[in-house]
ROKOLDREN-146680 format. One record per atom (N, C-alpha, C, O): x, y, z; atom name; residue in one letter; residue number from 1. Coordinates in nm, 4 decimals. Layout:
BEGIN
NODE         xx         yy         zz   atome   residu   num
NODE          X          Y          Z      CA        A   NUM
...
***
This chain:
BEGIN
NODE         xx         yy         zz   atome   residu   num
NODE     0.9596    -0.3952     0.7825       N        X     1
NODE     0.9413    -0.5342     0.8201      CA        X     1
NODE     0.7950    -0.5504     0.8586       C        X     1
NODE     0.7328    -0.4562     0.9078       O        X     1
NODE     0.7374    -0.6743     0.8355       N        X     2
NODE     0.5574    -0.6997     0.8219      CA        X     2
NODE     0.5613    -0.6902     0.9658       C        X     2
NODE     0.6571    -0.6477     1.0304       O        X     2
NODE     0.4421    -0.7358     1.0164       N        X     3
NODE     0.3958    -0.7572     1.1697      CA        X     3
NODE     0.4253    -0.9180     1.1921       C        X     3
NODE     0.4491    -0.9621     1.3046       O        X     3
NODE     0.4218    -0.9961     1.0822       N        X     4
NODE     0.4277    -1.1259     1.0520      CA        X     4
NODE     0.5472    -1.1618     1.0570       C        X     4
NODE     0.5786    -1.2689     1.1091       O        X     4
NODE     0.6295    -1.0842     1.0073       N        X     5
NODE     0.7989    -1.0982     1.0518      CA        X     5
NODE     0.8608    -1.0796     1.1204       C        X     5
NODE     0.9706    -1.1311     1.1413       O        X     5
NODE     0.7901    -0.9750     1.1924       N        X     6
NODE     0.8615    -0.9709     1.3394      CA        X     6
NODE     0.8197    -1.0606     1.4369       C        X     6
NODE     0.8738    -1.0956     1.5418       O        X     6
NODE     0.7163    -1.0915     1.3859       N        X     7
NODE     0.6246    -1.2396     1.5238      CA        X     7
NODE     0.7349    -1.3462     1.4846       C        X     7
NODE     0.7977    -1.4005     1.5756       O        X     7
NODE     0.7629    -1.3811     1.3408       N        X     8
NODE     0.8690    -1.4706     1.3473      CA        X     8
NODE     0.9761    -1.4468     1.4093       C        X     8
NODE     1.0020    -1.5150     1.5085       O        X     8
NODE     1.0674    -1.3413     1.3652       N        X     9
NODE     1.1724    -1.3301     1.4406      CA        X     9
NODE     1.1717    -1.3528     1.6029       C        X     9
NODE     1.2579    -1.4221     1.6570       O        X     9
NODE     1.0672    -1.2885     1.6752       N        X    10
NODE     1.0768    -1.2532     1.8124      CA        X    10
NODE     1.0061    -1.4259     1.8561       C        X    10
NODE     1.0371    -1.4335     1.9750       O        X    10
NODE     0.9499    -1.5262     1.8297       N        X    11
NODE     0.9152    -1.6464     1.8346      CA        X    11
NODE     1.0574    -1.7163     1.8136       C        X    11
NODE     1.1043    -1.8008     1.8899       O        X    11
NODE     1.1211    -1.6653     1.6926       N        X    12
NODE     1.2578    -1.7297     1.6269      CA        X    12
NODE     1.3819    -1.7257     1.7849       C        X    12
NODE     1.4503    -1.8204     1.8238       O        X    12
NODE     1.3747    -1.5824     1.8470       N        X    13
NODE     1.4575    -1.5705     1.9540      CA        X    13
NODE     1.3982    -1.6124     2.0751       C        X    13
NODE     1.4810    -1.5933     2.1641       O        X    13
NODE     1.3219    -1.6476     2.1085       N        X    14
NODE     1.2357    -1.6790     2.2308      CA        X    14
NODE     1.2411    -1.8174     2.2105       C        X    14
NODE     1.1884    -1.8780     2.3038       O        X    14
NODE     1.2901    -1.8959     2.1139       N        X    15
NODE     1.3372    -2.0181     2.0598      CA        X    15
NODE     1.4615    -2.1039     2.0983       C        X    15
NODE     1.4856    -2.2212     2.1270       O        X    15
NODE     1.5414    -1.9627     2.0817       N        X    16
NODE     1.6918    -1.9713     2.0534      CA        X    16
NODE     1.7508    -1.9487     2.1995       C        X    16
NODE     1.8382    -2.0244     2.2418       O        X    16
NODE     1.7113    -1.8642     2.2606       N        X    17
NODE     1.7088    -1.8378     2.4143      CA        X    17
NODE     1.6598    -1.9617     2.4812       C        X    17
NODE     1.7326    -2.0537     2.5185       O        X    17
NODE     1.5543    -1.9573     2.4910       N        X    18
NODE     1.5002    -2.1594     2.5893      CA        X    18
NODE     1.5946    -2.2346     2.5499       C        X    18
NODE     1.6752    -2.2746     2.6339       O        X    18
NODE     1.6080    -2.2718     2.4148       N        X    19
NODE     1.7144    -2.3875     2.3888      CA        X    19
NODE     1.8759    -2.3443     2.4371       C        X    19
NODE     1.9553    -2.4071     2.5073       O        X    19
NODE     1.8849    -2.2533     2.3908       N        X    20
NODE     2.0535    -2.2213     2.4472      CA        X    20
NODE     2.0470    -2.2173     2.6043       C        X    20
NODE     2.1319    -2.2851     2.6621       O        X    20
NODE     1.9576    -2.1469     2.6806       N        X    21
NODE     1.9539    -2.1904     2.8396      CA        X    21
NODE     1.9063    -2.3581     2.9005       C        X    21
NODE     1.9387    -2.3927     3.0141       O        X    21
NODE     1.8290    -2.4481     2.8096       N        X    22
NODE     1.8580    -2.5843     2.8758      CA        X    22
NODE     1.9749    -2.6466     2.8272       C        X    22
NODE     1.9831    -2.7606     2.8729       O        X    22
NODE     2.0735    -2.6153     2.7487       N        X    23
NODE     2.1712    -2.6228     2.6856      CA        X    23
NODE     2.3016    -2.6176     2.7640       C        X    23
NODE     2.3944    -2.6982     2.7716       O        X    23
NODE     2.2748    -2.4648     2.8358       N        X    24
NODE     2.3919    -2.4541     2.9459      CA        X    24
NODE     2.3391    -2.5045     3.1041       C        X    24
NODE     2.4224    -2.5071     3.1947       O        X    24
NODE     2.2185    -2.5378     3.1260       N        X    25
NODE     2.1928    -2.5833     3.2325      CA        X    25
NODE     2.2207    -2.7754     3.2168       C        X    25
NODE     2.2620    -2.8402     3.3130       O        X    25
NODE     2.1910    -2.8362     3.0887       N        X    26
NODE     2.2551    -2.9507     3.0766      CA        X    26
NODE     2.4510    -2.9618     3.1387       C        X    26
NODE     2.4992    -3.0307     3.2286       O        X    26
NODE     2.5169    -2.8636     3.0447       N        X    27
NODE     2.6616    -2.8198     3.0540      CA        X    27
NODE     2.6531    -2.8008     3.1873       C        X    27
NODE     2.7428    -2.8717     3.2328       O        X    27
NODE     2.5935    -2.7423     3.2845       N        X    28
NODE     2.6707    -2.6921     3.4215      CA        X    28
NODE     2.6257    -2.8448     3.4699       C        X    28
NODE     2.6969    -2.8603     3.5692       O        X    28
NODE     2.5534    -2.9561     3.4560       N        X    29
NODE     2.5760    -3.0771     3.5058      CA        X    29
NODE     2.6241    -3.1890     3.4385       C        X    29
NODE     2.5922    -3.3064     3.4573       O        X    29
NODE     2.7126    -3.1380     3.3494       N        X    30
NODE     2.8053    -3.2473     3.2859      CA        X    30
NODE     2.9027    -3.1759     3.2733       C        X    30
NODE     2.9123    -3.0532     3.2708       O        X    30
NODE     3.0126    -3.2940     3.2612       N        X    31
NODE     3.1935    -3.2604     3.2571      CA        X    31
NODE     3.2170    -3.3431     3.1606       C        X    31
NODE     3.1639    -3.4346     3.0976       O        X    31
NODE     3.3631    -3.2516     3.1717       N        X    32
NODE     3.4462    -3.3041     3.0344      CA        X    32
NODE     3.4252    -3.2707     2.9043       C        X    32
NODE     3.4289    -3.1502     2.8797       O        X    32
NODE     3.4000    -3.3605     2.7969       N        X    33
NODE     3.3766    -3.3209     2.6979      CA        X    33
NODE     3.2373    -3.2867     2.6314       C        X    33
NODE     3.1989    -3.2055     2.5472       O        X    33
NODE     3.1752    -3.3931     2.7134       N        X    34
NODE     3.0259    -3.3728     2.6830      CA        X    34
NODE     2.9807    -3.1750     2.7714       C        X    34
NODE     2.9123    -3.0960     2.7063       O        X    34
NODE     3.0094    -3.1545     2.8471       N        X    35
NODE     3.0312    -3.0006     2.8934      CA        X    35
NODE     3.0755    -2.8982     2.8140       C        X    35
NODE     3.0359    -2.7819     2.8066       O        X    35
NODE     3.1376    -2.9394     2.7724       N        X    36
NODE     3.2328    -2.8263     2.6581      CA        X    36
NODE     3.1339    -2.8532     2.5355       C        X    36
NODE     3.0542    -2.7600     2.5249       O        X    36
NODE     3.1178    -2.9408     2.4517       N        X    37
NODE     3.0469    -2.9818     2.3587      CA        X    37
NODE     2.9251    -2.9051     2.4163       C        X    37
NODE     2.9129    -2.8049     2.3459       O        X    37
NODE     2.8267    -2.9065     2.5148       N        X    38
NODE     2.7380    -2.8545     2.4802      CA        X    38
NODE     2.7223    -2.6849     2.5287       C        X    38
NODE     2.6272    -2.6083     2.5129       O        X    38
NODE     2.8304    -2.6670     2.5808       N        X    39
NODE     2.8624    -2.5050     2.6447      CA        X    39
NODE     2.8985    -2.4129     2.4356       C        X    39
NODE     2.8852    -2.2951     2.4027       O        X    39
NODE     2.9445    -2.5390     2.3460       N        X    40
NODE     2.9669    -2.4951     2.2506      CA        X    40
NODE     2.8353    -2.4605     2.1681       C        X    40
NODE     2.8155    -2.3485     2.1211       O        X    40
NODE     2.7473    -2.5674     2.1550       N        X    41
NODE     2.6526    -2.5457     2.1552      CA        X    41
NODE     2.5636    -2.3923     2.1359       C        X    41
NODE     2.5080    -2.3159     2.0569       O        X    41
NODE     2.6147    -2.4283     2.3241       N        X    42
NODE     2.5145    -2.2890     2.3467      CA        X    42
NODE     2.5236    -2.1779     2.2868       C        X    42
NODE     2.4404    -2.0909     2.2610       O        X    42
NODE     2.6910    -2.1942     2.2561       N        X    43
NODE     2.7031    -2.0234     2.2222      CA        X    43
NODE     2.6423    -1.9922     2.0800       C        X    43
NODE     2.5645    -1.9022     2.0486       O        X    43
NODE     2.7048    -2.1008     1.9953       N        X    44
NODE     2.6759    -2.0727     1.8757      CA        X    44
NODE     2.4696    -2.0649     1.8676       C        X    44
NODE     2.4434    -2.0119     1.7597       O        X    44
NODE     2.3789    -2.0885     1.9194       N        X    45
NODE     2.2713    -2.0497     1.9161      CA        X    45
NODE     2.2563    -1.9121     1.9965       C        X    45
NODE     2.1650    -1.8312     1.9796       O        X    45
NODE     2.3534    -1.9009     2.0793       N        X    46
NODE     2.3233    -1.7137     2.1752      CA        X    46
NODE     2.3727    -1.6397     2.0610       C        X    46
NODE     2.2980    -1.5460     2.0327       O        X    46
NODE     2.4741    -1.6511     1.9860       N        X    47
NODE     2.5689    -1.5800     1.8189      CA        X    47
NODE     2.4466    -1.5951     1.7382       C        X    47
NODE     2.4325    -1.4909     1.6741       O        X    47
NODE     2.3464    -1.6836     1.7114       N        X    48
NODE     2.2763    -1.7060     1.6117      CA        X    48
NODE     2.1353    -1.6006     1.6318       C        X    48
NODE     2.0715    -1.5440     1.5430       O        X    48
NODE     2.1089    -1.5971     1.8116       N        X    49
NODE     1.9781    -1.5113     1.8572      CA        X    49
NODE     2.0737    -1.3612     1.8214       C        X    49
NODE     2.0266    -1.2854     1.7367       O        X    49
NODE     2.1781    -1.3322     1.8745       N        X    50
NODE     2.2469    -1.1927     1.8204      CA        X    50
NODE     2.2234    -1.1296     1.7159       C        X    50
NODE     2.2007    -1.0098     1.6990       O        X    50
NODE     2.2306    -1.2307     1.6313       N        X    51
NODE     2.2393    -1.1911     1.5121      CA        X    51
NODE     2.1071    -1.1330     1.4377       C        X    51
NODE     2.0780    -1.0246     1.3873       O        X    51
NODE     2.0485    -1.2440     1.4532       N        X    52
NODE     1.8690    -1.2285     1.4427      CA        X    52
NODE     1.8370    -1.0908     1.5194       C        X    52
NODE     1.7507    -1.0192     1.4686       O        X    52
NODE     1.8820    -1.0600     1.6042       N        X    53
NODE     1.8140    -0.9118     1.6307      CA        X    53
NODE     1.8866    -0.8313     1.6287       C        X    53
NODE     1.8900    -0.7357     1.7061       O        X    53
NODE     1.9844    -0.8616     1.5089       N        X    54
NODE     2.1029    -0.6992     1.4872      CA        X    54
NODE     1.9957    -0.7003     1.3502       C        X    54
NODE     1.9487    -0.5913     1.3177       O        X    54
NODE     1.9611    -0.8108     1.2783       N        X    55
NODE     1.9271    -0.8127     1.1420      CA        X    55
NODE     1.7614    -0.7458     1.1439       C        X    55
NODE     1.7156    -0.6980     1.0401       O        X    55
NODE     1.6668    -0.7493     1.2934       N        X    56
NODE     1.5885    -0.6474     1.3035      CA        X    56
NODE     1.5656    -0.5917     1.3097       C        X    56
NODE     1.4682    -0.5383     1.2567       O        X    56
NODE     1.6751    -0.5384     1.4180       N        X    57
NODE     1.7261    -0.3533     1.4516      CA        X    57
NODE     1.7318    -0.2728     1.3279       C        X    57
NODE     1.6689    -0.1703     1.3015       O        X    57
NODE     1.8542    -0.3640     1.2271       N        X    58
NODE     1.8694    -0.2834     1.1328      CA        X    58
NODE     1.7710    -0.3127     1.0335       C        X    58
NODE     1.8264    -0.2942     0.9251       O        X    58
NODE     1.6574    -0.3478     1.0165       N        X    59
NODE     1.5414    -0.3328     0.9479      CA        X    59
NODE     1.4197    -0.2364     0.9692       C        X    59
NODE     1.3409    -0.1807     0.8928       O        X    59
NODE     1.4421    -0.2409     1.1409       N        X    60
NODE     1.3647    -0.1116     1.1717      CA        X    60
NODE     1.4269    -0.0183     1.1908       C        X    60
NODE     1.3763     0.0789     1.2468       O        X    60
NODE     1.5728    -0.0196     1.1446       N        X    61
NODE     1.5927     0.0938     1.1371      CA        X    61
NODE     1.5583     0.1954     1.0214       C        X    61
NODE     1.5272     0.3138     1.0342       O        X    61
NODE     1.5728     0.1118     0.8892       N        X    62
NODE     1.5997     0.1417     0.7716      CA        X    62
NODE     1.4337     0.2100     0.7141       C        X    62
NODE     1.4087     0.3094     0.6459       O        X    62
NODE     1.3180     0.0768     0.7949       N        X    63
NODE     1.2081     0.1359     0.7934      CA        X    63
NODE     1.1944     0.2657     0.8866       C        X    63
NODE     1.1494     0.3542     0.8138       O        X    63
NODE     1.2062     0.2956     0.9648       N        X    64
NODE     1.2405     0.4200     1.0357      CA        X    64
NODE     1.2757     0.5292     0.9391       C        X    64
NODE     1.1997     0.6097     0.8854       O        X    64
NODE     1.3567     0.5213     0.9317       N        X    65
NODE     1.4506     0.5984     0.7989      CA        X    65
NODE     1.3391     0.6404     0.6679       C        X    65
NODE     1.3207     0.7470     0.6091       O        X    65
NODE     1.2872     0.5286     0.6561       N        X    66
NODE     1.2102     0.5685     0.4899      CA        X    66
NODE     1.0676     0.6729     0.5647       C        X    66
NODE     1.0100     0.7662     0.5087       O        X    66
NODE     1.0469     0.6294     0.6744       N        X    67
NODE     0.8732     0.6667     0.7563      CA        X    67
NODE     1.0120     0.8271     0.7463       C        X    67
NODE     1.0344     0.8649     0.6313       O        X    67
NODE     1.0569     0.8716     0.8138       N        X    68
NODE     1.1605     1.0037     0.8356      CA        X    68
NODE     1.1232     1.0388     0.7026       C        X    68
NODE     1.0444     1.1332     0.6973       O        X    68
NODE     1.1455     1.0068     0.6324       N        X    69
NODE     1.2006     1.1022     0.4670      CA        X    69
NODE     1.0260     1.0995     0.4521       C        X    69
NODE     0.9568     1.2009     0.4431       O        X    69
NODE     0.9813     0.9760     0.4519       N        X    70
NODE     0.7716     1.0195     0.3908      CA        X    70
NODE     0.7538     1.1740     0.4705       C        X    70
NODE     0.7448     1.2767     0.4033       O        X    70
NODE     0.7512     1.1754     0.5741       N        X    71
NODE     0.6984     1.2527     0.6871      CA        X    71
NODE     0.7293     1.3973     0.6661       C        X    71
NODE     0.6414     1.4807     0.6883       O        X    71
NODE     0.9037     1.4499     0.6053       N        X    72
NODE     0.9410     1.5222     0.5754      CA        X    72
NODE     0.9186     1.5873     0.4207       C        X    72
NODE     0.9254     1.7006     0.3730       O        X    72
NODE     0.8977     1.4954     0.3858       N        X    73
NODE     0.8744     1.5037     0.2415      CA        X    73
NODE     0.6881     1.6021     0.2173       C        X    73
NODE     0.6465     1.7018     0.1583       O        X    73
NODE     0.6255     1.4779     0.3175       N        X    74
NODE     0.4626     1.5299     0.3517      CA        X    74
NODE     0.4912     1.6901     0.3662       C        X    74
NODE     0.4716     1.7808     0.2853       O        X    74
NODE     0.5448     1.6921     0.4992       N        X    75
NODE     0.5557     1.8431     0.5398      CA        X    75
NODE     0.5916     1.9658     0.4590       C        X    75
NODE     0.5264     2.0698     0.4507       O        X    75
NODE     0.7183     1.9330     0.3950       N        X    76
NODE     0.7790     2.0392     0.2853      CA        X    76
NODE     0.6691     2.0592     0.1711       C        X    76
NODE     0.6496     2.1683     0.1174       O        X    76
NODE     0.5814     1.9121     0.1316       N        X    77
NODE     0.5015     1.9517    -0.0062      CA        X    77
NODE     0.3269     2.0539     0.0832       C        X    77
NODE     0.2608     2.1464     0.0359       O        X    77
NODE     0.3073     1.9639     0.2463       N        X    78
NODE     0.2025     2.0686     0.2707      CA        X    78
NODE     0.1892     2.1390     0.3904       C        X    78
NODE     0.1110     2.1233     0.4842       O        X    78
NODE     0.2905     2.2296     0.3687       N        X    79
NODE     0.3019     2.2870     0.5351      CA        X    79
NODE     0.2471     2.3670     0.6146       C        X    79
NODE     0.2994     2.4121     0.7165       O        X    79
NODE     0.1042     2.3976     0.5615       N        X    80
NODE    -0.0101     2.4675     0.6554      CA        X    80
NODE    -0.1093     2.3239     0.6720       C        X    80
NODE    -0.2094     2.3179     0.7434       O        X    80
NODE    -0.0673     2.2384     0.6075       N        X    81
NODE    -0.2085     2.1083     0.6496      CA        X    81
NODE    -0.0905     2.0346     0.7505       C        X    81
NODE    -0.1336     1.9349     0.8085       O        X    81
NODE     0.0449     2.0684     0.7777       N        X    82
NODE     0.1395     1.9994     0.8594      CA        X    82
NODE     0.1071     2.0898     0.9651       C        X    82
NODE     0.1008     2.0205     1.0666       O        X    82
NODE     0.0805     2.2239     0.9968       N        X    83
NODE     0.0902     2.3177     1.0927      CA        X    83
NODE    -0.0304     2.2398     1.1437       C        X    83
NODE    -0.0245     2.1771     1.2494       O        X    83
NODE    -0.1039     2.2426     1.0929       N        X    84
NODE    -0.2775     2.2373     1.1768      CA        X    84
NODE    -0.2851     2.0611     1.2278       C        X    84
NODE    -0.3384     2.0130     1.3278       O        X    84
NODE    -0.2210     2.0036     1.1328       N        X    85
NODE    -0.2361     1.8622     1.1997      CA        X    85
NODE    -0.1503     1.8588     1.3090       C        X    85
NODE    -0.1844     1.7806     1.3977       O        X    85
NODE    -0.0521     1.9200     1.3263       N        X    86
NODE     0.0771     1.9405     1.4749      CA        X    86
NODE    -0.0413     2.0419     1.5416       C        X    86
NODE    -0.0441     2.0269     1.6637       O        X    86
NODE    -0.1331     2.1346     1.4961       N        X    87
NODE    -0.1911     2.2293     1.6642      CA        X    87
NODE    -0.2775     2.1451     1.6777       C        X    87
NODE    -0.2807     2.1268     1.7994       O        X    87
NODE    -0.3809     2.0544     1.6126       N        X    88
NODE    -0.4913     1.9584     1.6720      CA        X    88
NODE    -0.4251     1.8423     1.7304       C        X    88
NODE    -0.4814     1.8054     1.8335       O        X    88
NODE    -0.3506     1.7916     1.7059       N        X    89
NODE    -0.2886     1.6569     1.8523      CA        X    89
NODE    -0.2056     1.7942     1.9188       C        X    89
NODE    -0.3055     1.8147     1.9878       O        X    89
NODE    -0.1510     1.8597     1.9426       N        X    90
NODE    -0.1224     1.9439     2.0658      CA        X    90
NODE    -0.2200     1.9836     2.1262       C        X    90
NODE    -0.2035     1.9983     2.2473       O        X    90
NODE    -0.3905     2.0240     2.0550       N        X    91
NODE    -0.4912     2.0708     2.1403      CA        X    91
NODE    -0.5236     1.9376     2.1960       C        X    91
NODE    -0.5555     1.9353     2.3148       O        X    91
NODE    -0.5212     1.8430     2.1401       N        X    92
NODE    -0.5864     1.7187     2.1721      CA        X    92
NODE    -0.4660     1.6628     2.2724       C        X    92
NODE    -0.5151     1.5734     2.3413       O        X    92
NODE    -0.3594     1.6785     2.2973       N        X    93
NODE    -0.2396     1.6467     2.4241      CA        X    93
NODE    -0.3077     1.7282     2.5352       C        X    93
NODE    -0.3191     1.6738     2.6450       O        X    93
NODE    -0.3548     1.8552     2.5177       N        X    94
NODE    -0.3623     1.9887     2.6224      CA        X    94
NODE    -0.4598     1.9368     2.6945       C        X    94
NODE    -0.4412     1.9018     2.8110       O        X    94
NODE    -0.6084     1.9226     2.6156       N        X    95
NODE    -0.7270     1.8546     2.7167      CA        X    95
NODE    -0.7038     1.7342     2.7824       C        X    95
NODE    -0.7361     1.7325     2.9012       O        X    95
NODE    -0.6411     1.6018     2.7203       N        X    96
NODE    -0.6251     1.5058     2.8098      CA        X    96
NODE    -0.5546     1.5648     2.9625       C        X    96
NODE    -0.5847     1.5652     3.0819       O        X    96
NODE    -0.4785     1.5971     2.9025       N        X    97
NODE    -0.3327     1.6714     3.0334      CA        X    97
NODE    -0.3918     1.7341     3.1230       C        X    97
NODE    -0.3601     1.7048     3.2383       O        X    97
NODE    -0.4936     1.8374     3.1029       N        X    98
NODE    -0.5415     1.9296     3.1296      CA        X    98
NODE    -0.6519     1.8584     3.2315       C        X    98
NODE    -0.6740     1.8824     3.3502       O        X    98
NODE    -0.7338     1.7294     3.1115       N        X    99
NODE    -0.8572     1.6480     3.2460      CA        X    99
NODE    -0.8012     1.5816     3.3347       C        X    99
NODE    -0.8580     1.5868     3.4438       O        X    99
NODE    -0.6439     1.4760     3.3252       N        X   100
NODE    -0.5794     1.4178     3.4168      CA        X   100
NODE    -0.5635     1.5047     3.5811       C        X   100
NODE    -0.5688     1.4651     3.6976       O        X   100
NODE    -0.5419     1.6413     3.5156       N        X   101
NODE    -0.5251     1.7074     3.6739      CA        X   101
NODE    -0.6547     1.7103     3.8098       C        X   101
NODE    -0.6287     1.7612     3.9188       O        X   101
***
């Protein structure tokens, strides 16, 4: 998923959230039907923000997944340029760690 799509999505739910909360704050000061009507409302936009971030999860997941298989794939085809790139960010973890003290 782009960087551009997730600004939508997460704009898209930060959307859906404000409106569904003045939604139920309208509902907790109205009765009857107009209450229910907009308590209905609400939900179906809180079901609609749900959804929108099951449909991201499982996009980063899937991208997750493909970055897993590149990474493994890297390693198996070069695994002394995988060894040395894993001991230089471990030397490079050790000195930070090491100046923090």
């Amino acid at each position: 998923m782009t960087q551009s799509a997730l600004k939508t999505v997460r704009n898209d739910m930060k959307t859906l959230v404000k409106d569904a909360q003045e939604l139920f704050r309208e509902a907790a000061a109205a009765t009857g039907d107009k209450a229910d009507e907009l308590r209905s409302k609400g939900l179906t936009m809180l079901e609609a923000a749900v959804e929108a971030a099951q449909n991201a999860q499982a996009v980063a997941i899937e991208k997750g997944k493909e970055v897993a298989a590149a990474t493994d794939d890297y390693v198996h085809e070069n695994p002394w340029r995988a060894v040395a790139i894993s001991a230089g960010v471990g030397l490079l973890v050790g000195l930070v760690i090491g100046r923090s003290k």
